[in-house]
Structures are given as structure tokens and as C-alpha cells.
Phi, psi and omega in degrees: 000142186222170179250106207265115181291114181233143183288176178260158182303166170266154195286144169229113153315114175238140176303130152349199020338139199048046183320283189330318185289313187295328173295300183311350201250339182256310158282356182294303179330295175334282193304340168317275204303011209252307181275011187242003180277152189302329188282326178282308157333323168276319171297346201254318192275002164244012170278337177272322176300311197296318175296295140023288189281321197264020180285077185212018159269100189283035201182063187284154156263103161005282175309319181291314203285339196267321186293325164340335196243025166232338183309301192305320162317341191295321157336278187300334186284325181282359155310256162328078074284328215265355214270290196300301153351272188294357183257336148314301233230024173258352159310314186296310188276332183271336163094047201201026166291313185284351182240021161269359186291337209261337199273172189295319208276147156311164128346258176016279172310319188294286188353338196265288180302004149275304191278010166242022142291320181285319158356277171342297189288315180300343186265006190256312188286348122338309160326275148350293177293326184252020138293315147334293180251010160269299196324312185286324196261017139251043147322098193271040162265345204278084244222166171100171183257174155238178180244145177288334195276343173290323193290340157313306201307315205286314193291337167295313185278018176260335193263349165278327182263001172262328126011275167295030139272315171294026183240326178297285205292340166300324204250331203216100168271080162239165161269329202286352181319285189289012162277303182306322177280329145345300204262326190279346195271329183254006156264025215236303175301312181296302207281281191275347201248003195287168192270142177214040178101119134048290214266016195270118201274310176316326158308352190256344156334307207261161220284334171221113163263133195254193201216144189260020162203178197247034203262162156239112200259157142312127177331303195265033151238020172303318170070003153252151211260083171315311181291321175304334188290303189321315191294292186322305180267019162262343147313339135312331195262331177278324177296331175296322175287314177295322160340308200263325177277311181309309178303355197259001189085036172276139185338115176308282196301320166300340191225359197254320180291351187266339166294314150338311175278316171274356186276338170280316182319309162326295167285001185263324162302290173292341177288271184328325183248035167232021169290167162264197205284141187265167190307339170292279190334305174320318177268002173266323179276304184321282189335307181297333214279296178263021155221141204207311210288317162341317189230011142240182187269130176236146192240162160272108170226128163047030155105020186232152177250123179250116186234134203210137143294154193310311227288336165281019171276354157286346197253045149288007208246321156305307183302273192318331168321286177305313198287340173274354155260358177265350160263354171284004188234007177276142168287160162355134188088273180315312207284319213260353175299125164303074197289166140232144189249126181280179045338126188204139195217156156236095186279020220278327186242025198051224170284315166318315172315155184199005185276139216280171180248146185326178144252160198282128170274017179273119194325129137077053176227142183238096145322147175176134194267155167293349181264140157208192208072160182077219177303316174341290184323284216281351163323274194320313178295257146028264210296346157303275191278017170275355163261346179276347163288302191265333130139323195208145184272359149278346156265344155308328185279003181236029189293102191252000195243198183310307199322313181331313166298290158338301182320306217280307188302315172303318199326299211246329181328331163270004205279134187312302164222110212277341159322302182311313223275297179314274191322314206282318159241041167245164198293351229221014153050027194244172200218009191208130162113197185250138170189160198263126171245117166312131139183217192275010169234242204265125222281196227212132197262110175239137185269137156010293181268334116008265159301306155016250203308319210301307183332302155331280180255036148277012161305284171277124177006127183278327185294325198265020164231354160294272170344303165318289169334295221275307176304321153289330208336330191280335173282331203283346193234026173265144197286164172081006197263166204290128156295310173314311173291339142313284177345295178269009153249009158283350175078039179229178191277151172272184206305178158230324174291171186305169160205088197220148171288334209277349168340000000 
């Protein structure tokens, strides 16, 4: 009997078959875990909290409320970052890396499936964000455009920085990596990326650039290239993914050309939204700041002309609101006066710009600004009556005698509360003493004896110092006139603080 010896065939390696089903099925999983971990659950209940809470403009700007929706993701993104890290590296800490040898997936593949675990969460901060800037914008205070690619940033930095943590936990199996990349991230923000002007092409590095002042501009003189930024970082989240699939051994040629590719996406992004401002803006911005009347629309309300840029041109019903109660507390001659109230901003530096604006020699014009509510109201209201008083708002700006009292009693005298309304527009958020009253030029001087007396008859009946007023009115504007003597002819005690300008 013999033995007949045959070699055996060779072994043939067949790919999985639903390899792709086996990723997604590993990232649903993830990602359960990822929004149901405790850093992300919290980063998320205090970005809802925080929206919630600073929800307190009733009179939004567009242009304003979509940027508004990019700080608070930083939170939920240094979560996913450091959540997805460790969840890459838990194979590592469990000692359970050798019994993935058994599974359909590659390196790679797991790799694939961490990084579309972070998805969710970016798609919950999207959520947010644009629950966020649907509330402001159907205000009915709310005027102005928003941008979508601004609107882009906060769900875009939640999917760049859970990206980098798995692309980390690929190059660095430590846990302490993504806390130390955390901590380098925000001082790369605070130190290098905080905005420190317009033309520093380097502040656009970071994943949300902010703005150093609080001006509101027209939408199309903002001048920032929210889409190119929009661009940059989702060429980061892809460079960060193929990244992390290439180190795990993933198809060399196939995924080292698509980093390629997203890494030109990148720099194509970044390049564009560090250029400078271009020459039309510029000369679009001169035009608002000194000829205004050229690019906007005027309207009529109640024997007054209010001319706004288009986009302010619904809240001109608000302005007129105010200047009929504030001429409702004017004597003869005043209530029936014709103002016209401008807009006027200087957009000459952009957003960065804070420089105050002249006040207009022209008779009977009223500056009003783009911001409103809040201190806003009674700034304006202030800048109302020191022309029905004084005639111009450059002649307003030296007011040293009594007429300050008048000014102050139209300001705020209609106001529901007008003590608050008082507190609200000196700089120094007081009701005693000598202090600078805000307003959209040159602000307005109250003396010791000023607050006093306004103090006194914000006091009193309101019907019954309107009726005084309307009955002096000719003495009450006359220049030079006596505090002391407003005093006694309002029927209120005289000052007791100083009255003097030179305070």
C-alpha cells in the first residue's frame, strides 16, 4: 500500500464582502458612545445653556447673530476631541488591540469608522447653530442678511478638531496627547489667532476669528471671507481624515492622492482668506462713511424724514417711535418741527474701526447709528432732544447751563423707567454726581446740579412737569440760562451739587 503525497493549493485571501457595512456599523456604535460620554454631554448642556442665556437682543443684526453661533462650539469641539482620542486608544488601555486581528476590519477601516463617529456631534452643533440664528431672525426687531459660510464655522471646527483627536491617538498612543493638544490649541488662540486687525492674514489660521469691536456694518461692507475660511477648514477635516487613514495603512496611492488633494484644497482656502481688502470695498466703504445720503433710502413718518441704509429701513417706525415721544414733551414750535434723522456710521476701518462720529452742523438732523436696543434707545433719544433744544447737534455738544435739564427731562421723561432709562445712558451708570451722557456723536455733559434737579423731576408726575415745560418752553432753551432758574421754574428744589462745566 503506498501513499500518494499531494502539496495542498494555495491559500486564497478573499476581501469581506459588506467590508463598508462593517465600517458604518462600528461607527454608529462609536459614536453612541462618543454623545452619551460624559465630556461631550456637558460641553453640549452648557452651549445650549450658554444660548439660552446671552439670548437677550431683541433688535438683532443678521450680519451679527451668524457670527455670534461660532465661540460656544469651541467647547463641544475640545469634547470630541479629547472623547474621540480616547475612544481610538481604548483597545490600547484594555489590552484588546490583538483580537481585532480576527475581525473583517483593517487598521485602517476601524479608523475610518472613529472618524465618521464624530459626524453626530457636528451635526447636533449645526443643529444648535442654526436653531440659534432661526430664533434671532425671526425677531420682529431683526433686520440685516446672515451668511451660511459663517454659519459653517462652529459644525465645521467640531468635525476638525474630533478629526485631530483620531489622527492623534493614530501618531501618539498617549492619553495625555489630546489634553496637551487642548491646552496648545487655546493658547494658539488666545496668543496668536486673537484678532489684532483686519489686514493680519494669520488670525484666519484659526478655526473662529472674532472681530475687536462691537460696530455693525452693512452685510456687503464686512469684508470678511467667510467662504474661503468655510473652505480652509473643511480642507483641514479632510486632510486630518485621510491623514489618520493613511498612517493606520490604509491604501498608499489611493488615499496619499486624495491628501494631496485635500491639502491643495487647503492652501487654496488659506491663501484667499488672507488676501487684502479689495479696491471696490474700500471705496464702498468711503462712500457710506462720508456721503451716506448717496446709498440710502428715506422715508416719512409723521412730518419727519428718516433716511437708513436699505437694510434699516424697517426699524425707521422704531426712530419715529421714539422722536413723537420725545417731541411730545417739547413746548410750542418743537413738537411740530421737522427733523430729519440720518444714519451714519464710519466704515472706513471695517469691523475693527470704533471712531466716534462728528456731530452734524446740519439744523435740525439727528444721527442714529446701526445698533439698537438697550442703551441705544436712550442715547438717541439724548441725541433727539438736544436738537429740538439747541437747534443742531453741534451746537449741543457745549451745552453748560440750564437747557441740560430740559435736554435730559425730553430724553428720558417718557420713558416706562426712566430712573433705569437715566442710569443707562451716563457713562458711569449712576443717578448722582457729575457724569458724560452717552450719545451717537459727541457725548453730552451733566453737571452735579444738572442730575439734581433731572433727578427731582423724573420724580414727579409726569403729565404735571410736561405741562410746566410746554408753559416755559421759551425760557427753558434760552442759552445761558440759570440751573437754578429751570429749577424754579419747574416747580422743583434747587440744586444742591455743583453747576459749574469746569467739574
Amino acid at each position: 500500500m503506498s501513499t500518494v503525497l499531494q502539496a495542498a493549493p494555495p491559500a486564497v485571501t478573499t476581501a469581506p464582502r459588506h467590508t463598508w457595512a462593517a465600517v458604518f456599523a462600528l461607527a454608529r456604535f462609536e459614536a453612541r458612545k462618543l454623545m452619551l460620554s460624559s465630556p461631550v454631554l456637558l460641553a453640549f448642556t452648557a452651549y445650549i445653556a450658554w444660548i439660552v442665556y446671552t439670548d437677550r437682543e431683541a433688535f438683532p443684526a443678521l450680519q451679527d447673530a451668524d457670527r455670534a453661533t461660532q465661540g460656544a462650539p469651541l467647547l463641544v469641539a475640545l469634547a470630541v476631541l479629547m472623547t474621540a482620542n480616547l475612544a481610538v486608544l481604548r483597545s490600547r488601555r484594555q489590552d484588546t488591540e490583538r483580537h481585532f486581528g480576527v475581525l473583517v476590519l483593517l487598521p485602517w477601516q476601524r479608523t475610518a469608522a472613529h472618524a465618521l463617529s464624530v459626524v453626530p456631534a457636528a451635526l447636533l452643533t449645526a443643529l444648535c447653530v442654526g436653531g440659534q440664528f432661526t430664533w434671532q431672525a425671526l425677531k420682529p426687531g431683526a433686520i440685516g442678511h446672515g451668511s451660511p459660510a459663517e454659519l459653517l464655522v462652529g459644525p465645521l471646527t467640531v468635525l476638525l478638531l474630533g478629526t485631530i483627536g483620531v489622527l492623534m491617538a493614530r501618531l501618539v498612543a498617549s492619553v495625555v496627547a489630546a489634553p496637551l493638544a487642548a491646552v496648545f490649541f487655546l493658547f494658539f488662540y488666545v496668543m496668536i489667532a486673537a484678532p489684532t486687525g483686519s489686514g493680519q492674514g494669520t488670525r484666519w489660521l484659526a478655526p473662529v476669528v472674532g472681530e475687536s469691536t462691537t460696530n455693525t456694518l452693512p452685510s456687503d461692507l464686512l469684508g470678511r471671507p467667510a467662504a474661503w475660511h468655510a473652505l480652509y477648514l473643511a480642507g483641514l477635516v479632510l486632510c486630518a481624515v485621510l491623514a489618520a487613514v493613511l498612517v493606520s495603512g490604509g491604501r498608499k496611492a489611493i488615499v496619499a492622492g486624495a491628501l494631496a488633494a485635500a491639502v491643495l484644497l487647503t492652501l487654496t482656502g488659506a491663501v484667499a482668506q488672507a488676501r487684502d481688502i479689495p479696491p471696490e470695498l474700500t471705496a464702498a466703504r468711503e462712500r457710506v462713511s462720508v456721503t451716506p445720503a448717496k446709498e440710502q433710502t428715506c422715508v416719512r413718518h409723521d412730518g419727519s424724514t428718516y433716511c437708513a441704509f436699505p437694510e434699516w429701513v424697517p426699524r425707521t417706525e422704531t426712530w419715529a417711535d421714539v422722536v413723537d415721544h420725545v417731541r411730545s414733551l417739547a413746548g410750542a414750535g418743537a413738537q411740530e418741527r421737522e427733523l430729519l434723522v440720518r444714519q451714519r456710521i464710519d466704515a472706513r476701518y471695517g469691523l475693527d474701526g470704533d471712531s466716534a462720529l462728528d456731530p452734524s452742523a446740519t439744523p435740525d438732523q439727528v444721527t442714529v447709528g446701526t445698533r439698537w436696543g438697550g442703551n441705544r434707545v436712550p442715547e438717541f433719544s439724548a441725541a433727539v432732544a438736544s436738537v429740538l433744544v439747541t437747534g443742531a447737534e453741534k451746537d449741543a455738544g457745549g451745552i453748560c447751563d440750564g437747557r441740560m435739564v430740559t435736554v435730559m427731562w425730553l430724553a428720558l421723561g417718557w420713558a416706562d423707567d426712566p430712573m433705569q432709562s437715566l442710569r443707562d445712558v451716563r457713562v458711569d451708570d449712576s443717578v448722582s454726581g457729575s457724569a458724560i451722557v452717552l450719545s451717537p456723536t459727541d457725548p453730552l455733559s451733566m453737571t452735579s446740579g444738572h442730575t439734581d434737579v433731572v433727578r427731582e423731576l423724573l420724580e414727579q408726575p409726569r403729565d404735571t412737569v410736561t405741562a410746566k415745560v410746554k408753559a416755559n418752553w421759551a425760557e427753558l432753551t434760552a442759552p445761558d440760562v440759570k440751573t437754578s432758574r429751570v429749577a424754579q421754574l419747574l416747580g422743583v428744589d434747587a440744586p444742591k451739587g455743583a453747576d459749574s462745566c469746569e467739574e
